[in-house]
C-alpha positions in Angstrom: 0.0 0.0 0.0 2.6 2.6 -0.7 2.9 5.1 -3.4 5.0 5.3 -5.8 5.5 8.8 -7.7 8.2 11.0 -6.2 7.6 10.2 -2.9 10.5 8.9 -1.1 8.8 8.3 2.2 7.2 4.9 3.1 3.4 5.7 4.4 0.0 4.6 3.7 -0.8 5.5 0.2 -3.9 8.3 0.0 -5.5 5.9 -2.7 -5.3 3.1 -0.2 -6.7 5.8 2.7 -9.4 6.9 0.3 -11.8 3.9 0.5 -14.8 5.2 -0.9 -12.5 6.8 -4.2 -14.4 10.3 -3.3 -11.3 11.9 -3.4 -11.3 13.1 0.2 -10.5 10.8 3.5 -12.7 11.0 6.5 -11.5 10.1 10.1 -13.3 7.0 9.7 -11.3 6.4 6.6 -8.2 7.6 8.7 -9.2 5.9 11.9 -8.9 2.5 10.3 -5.3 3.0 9.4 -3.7 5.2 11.7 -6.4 4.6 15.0 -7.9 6.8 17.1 -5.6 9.6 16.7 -8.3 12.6 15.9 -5.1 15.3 16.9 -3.4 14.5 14.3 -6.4 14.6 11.8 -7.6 17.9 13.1 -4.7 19.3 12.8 -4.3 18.3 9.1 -7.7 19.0 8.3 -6.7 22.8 7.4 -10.2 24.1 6.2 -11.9 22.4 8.9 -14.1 20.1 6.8 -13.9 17.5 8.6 -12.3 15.8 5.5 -8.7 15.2 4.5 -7.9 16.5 0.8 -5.1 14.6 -0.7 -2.7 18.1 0.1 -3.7 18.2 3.3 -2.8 14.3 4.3 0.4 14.5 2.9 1.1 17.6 4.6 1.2 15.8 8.2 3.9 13.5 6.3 6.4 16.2 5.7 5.7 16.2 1.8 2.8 18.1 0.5 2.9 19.7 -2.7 3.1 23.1 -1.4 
């Protein structure tokens, strides 16, 4: 489950995350993966949507695209 592109950290793809292909992860989505950590997901969840956009998760790994 990792990605391949440029991304030279190993982590839980966002494709794998994304279980409903919706193009966003929820903290259900994010529980099952990472557990009951809502700190972290709050903090990542920058617009406060209560969603993760694919930016925003990678963000909390150290390599966004911004």
């Amino acid at each position: 489950a990792l990605c391949w592109a440029d991304e030279k950290k190993d982590h839980v793809c966002f494709r794998v995350l994304d279980s409903n292909k919706d193009g966003m992860v929820t903290f259900q989505e994010f529980e099952k993966i990472y557990g009951n950590d809502e700190k972290t997901f709050k903090e990542a969840d920058v617009d406060k949507d209560s969603k993760l956009t694919h930016d925003e998760y990678h963000n909390i790994l150290g390599h966004g695209s911004s």
